[in-house]
KENU-636137 format. One record per residue (C-alpha): x negated, y, z negated; residue in one letter. Coordinates in pm, whole numbers, plus 50000, padded with zeros to 5 digits. Layout:
REM KENU-636137
px,py,pz,type
X,Y,Z,a
...
***
This chain:
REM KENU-636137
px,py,pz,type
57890,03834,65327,x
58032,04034,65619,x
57942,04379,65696,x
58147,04681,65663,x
58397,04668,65945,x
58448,05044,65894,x
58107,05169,65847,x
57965,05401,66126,x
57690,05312,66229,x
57734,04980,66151,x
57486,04797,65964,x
57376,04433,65982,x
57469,04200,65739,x
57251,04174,65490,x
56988,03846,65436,x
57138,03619,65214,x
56809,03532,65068,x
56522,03768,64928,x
56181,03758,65106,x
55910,03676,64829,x
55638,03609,65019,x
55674,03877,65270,x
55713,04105,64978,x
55448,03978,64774,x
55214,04032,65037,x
55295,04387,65135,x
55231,04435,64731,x
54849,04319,64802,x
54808,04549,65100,x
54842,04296,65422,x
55094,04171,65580,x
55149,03957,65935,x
55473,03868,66125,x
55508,03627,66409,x
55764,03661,66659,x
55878,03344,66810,x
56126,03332,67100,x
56228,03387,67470,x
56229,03729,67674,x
56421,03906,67358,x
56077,03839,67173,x
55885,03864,67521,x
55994,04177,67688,x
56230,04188,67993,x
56125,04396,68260,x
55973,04728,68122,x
56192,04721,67860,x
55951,04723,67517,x
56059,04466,67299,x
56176,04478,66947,x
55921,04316,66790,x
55694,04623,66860,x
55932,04893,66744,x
55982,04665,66454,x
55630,04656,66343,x
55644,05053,66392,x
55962,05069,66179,x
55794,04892,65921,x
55462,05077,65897,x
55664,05364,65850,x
55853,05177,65555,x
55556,05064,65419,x
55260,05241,65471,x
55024,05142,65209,x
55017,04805,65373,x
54874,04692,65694,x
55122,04456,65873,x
55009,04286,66201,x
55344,04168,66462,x
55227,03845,66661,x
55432,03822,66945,x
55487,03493,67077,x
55766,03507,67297,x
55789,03318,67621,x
56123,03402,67880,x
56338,03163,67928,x
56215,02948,67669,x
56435,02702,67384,x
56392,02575,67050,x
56269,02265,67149,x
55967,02402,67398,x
55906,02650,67129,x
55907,02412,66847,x
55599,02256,67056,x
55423,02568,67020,x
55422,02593,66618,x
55098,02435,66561,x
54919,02718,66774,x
55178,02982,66787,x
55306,02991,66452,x
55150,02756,66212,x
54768,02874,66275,x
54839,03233,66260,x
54885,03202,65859,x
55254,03423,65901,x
55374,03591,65549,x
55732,03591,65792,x
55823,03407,66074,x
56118,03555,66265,x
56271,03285,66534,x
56504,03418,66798,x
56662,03124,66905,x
56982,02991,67117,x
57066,03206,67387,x
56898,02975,67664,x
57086,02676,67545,x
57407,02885,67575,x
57355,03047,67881,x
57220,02704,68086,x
57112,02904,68411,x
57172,02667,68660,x
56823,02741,68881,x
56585,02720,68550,x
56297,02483,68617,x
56304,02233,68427,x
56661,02267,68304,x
56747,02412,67977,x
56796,02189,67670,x
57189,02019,67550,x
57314,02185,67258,x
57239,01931,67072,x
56859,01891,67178,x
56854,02286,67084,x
57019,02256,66715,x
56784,01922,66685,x
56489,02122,66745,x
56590,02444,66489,x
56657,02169,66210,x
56313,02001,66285,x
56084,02359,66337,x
56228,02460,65984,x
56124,02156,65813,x
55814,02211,65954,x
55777,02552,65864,x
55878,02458,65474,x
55620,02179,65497,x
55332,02374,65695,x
55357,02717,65564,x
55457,02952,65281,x
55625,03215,65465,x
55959,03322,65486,x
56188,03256,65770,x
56436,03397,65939,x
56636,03287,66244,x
56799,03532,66493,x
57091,03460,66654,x
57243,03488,67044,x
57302,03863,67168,x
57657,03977,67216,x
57652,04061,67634,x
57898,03966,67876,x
57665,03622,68034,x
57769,03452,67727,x
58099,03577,67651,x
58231,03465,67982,x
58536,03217,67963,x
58285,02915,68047,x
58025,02994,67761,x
58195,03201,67497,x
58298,02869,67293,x
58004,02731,67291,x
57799,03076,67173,x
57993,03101,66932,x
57978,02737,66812,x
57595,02827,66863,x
57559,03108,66647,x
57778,02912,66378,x
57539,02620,66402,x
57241,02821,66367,x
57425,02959,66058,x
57456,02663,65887,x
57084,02490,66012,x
56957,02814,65814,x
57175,02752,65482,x
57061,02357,65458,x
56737,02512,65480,x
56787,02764,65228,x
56648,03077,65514,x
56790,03417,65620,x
56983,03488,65962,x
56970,03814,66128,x
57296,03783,66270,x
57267,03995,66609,x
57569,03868,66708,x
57775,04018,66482,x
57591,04297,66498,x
57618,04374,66866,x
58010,04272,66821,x
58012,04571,66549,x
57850,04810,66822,x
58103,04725,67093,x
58399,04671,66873,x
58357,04924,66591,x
58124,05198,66793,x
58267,05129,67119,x
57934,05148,67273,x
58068,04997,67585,x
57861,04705,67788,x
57701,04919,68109,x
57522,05091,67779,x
57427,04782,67577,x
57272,04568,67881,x
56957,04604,68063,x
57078,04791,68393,x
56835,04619,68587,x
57008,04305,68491,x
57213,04141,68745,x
57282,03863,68493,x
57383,04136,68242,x
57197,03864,67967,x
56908,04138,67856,x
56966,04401,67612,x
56931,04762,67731,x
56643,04975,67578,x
56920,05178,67348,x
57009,04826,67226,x
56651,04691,67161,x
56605,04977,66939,x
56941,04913,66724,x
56884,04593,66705,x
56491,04669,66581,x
56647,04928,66357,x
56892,04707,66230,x
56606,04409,66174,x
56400,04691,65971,x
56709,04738,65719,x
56768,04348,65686,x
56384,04262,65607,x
56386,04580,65358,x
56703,04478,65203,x
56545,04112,65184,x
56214,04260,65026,x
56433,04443,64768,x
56583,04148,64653,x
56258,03968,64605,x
56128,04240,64426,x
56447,04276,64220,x
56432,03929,64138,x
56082,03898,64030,x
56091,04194,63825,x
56427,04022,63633,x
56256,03710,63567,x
55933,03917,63428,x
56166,04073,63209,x
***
């Protein structure tokens, strides 16, 4: 399903899936999210990340629940460090939703990172594998976030292989049966459809021009608030159907 090229603001696309167990547990009053990812999850320079404004977007949604945001984000981080982390970072904390930024790193391959980042194919490798373990090890719902649309993977060098990125994470999360929030497209929609031009989408502290700006952050946490409500709908749609 594709979002409304001529709706202003643009809105994300919506999940493909509902969120039961997220929504199931805002019904009983409690609620907890882990964040999983690199210095979008993190926080890049003073820039407050969107996990944060998320978790304040959704108290205000829902405010008869308590929901807790775990943020484990690590900069410059990839799918397969992270997917050594689960047991600890993700798998202990009991999530209700687990939302996994993933990609970017694997696209962007800066050439003075410490140990080097991982092939594309050690990257997709370690998505497939994390989500198997997160359908054997927990009962939460899932969703993977895609690469950022900036200019240090759009250049002629990496823009093939973001995009075959964000299309592979796209169809790791369909054999799996979990949601996408597709940033990509949604950060396309902002520069394409809003014309929000790139000086005000990246970080201006950002040399690279790889980090979001603080405008961004919050669209992008705005636009994560609508997609988890939308997916919390559907749940609730869908149980209430098969009660009746």
């Amino acid at each position: 399903m594709d979002s409304d090229p001529s709706q202003i603001p643009v809105v994300p696309i919506p999940f493909e899936h509902g969120l039961p167990h997220f929504a199931h547990s805002l019904t009983g009053g409690k609620a907890k999210i882990v964040a999983i990812g690199s210095s979008t999850t993190a926080g890049h320079n003073n820039i407050k990340a969107y996990p944060e404004r998320l978790l304040s977007l959704l108290q205000a949604e829902y405010p008869t629940a308590k929901i807790t945001m775990v943020n484990k984000g690590i900069g410059g981080q990839e799918a397969p460090i992270e997917l050594q982390r689960f047991d600890t970072d993700v798998i202990a904390q009991m999530p209700d939703l687990v939302i996994w930024q993933v990609g970017t790193n694997a696209v962007w391959q800066r050439p003075d990172h410490n140990p080097p980042p991982p092939s594309f194919n050690e990257t997709t490798r370690a998505i497939r594998d994390g989500l198997v373990k997160l359908r054997n090890e927990t009962q939460a719902d899932v969703v993977l976030m895609d690469l950022q649309y900036l200019p240090a993977v759009l250049t002629p060098a990496k823009k093939d292989k973001a995009i075959a990125m964000v299309e592979a994470i796209s169809e790791l999360a369909r054999d799996a049966g979990v949601n996408v929030f597709r940033r990509f497209a949604f950060m396309k929609d902002l520069y394409q459809v809003e014309q929000i031009s790139f000086d005000r989408m990246v970080d201006p502290m950002d040399d690279d021009r790889l980090h979001d700006s603080d405008w961004v952050t919050q669209r992008v946490a705005w636009a994560a608030r609508l997609a988890i409500v939308g997916g919390v709908d559907k749940a609730r749609s869908s149980a209430a159907a098969n009660i009746g």
